[in-house]
C-alpha positions as CSV (number, residue, x, y, z in Angstrom):
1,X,0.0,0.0,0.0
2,X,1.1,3.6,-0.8
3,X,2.1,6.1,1.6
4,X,1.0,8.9,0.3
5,X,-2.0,9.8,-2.0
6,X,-2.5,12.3,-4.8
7,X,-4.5,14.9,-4.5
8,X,-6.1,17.0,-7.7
9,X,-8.6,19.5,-7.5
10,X,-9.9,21.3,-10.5
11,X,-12.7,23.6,-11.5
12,X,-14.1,24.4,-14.6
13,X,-11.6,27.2,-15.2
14,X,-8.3,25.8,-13.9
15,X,-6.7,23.1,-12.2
16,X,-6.4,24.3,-8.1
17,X,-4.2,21.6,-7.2
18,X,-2.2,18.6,-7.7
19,X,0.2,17.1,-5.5
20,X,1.4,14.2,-3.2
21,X,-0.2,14.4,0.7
22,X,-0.3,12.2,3.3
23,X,-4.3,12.5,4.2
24,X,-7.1,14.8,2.7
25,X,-9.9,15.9,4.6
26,X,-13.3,17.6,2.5
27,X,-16.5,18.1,3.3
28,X,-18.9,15.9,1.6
29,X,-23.1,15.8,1.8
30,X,-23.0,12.7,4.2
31,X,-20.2,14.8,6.8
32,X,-16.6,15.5,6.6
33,X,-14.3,12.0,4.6
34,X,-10.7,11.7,5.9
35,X,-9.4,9.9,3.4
36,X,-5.7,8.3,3.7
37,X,-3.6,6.1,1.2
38,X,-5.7,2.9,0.4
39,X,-9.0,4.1,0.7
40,X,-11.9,2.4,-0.3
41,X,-12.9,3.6,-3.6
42,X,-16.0,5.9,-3.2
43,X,-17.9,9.0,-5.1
44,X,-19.6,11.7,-2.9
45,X,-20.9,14.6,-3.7
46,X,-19.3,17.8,-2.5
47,X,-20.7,20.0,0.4
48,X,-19.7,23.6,0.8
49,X,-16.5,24.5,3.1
50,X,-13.0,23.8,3.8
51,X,-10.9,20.9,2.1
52,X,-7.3,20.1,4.4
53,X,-4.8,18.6,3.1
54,X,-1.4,17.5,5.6
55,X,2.0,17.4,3.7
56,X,5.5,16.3,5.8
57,X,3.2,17.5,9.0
58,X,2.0,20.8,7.7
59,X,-1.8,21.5,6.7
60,X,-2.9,23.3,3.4
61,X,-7.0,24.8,3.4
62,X,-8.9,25.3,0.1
63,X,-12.6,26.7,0.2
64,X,-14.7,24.3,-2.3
65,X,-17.9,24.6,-3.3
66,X,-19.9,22.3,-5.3
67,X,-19.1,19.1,-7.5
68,X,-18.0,15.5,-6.5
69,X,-15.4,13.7,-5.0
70,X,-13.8,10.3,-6.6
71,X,-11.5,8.5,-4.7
72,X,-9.2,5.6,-5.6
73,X,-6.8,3.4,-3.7
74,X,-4.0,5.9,-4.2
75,X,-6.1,9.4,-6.1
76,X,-8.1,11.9,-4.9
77,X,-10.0,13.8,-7.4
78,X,-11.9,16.8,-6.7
79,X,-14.5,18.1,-9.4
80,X,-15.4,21.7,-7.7
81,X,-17.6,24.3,-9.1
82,X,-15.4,26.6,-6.8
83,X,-12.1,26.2,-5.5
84,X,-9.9,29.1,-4.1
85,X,-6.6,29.1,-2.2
86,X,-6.9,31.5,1.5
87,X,-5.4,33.8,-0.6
88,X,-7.4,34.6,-3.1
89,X,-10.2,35.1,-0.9
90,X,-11.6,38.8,-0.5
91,X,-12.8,38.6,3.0
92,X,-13.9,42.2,2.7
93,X,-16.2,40.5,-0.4
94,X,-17.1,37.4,1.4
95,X,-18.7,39.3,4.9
96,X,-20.6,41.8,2.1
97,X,-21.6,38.8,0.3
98,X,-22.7,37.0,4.1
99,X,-24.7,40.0,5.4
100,X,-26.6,40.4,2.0
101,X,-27.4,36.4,1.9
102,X,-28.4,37.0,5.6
103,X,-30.5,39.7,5.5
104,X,-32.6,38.1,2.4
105,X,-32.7,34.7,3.8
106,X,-34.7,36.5,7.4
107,X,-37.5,38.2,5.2
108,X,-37.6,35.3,2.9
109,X,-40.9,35.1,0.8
110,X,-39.9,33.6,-2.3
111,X,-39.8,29.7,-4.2
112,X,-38.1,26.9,-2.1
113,X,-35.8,26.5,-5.3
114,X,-34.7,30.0,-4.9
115,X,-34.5,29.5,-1.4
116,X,-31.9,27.2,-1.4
117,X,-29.9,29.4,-3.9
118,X,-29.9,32.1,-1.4
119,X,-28.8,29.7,1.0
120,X,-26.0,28.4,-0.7
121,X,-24.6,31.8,-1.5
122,X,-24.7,32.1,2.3
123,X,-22.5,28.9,3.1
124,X,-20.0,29.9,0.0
125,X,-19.6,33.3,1.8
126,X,-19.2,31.1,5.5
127,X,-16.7,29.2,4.4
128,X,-15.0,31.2,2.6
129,X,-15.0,33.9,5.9
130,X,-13.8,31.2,8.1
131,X,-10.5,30.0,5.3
132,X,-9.7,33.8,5.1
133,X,-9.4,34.6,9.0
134,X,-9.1,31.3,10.5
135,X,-8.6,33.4,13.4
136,X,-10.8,36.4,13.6
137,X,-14.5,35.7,14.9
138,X,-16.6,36.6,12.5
139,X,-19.2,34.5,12.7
């Protein structure tokens, strides 16, 4: 069995990420995977928030958003409609982008489909707070 796995994650536009870690961590719609080398081989769909990666003891963050996970004995692919490094993130953006998503969501009146929308734009802008100041409170 391998002792390290490879990691990709790519979006639409670009490819995030591809290297060799020891474990991955993502959020997935059934709770958070840890997968290590010689995983069972699974497909889950992606939830909103913060992927982790640990590499020779240090740990990498990417905010993802959307798309599936595919996992092989020694692969991880990521298929994200978002993916963004810490620094990319404009957390100035991301707490506009929270308060709006907020304050629509409290006087909400609209579909159940559009509802969820709303909502989702809410979690992007959550996670992507939290990845940008893992150590500021706000929220």
């Amino acid at each position: 069995m391998a002792e390290q796995i490879t990691l990709e994650v790519v979006t639409p536009e670009r490819r995030v990420l591809a290297e060799t870690v020891d474990a991955v961590y993502l959020p997935s719609m059934s709770g958070e995977l840890g997968i290590l080398p010689g995983h069972t081989p699974l497909i889950s769909q992606l939830q909103t928030g913060v992927l982790s990666y640990t590499k020779g003891g240090a740990t990498t963050r990417l905010h993802v958003s959307g798309g599936f996970v595919e996992v092989n004995e020694d692969r991880v692919s990521v298929l994200a409609e978002v993916a963004e490094h810490p620094e990319e993130i404009d957390a100035a953006r991301a707490r506009l982008a929270r308060d709006e998503a907020e304050k629509t969501l409290s006087a909400w009146s609209g579909s159940e489909e559009d509802f969820e929308v709303e909502r989702a734009r809410l979690e992007r802008s959550l996670a992507r707070l939290q990845l940008a100041s893992p150590s500021s409170s706000d929220r």
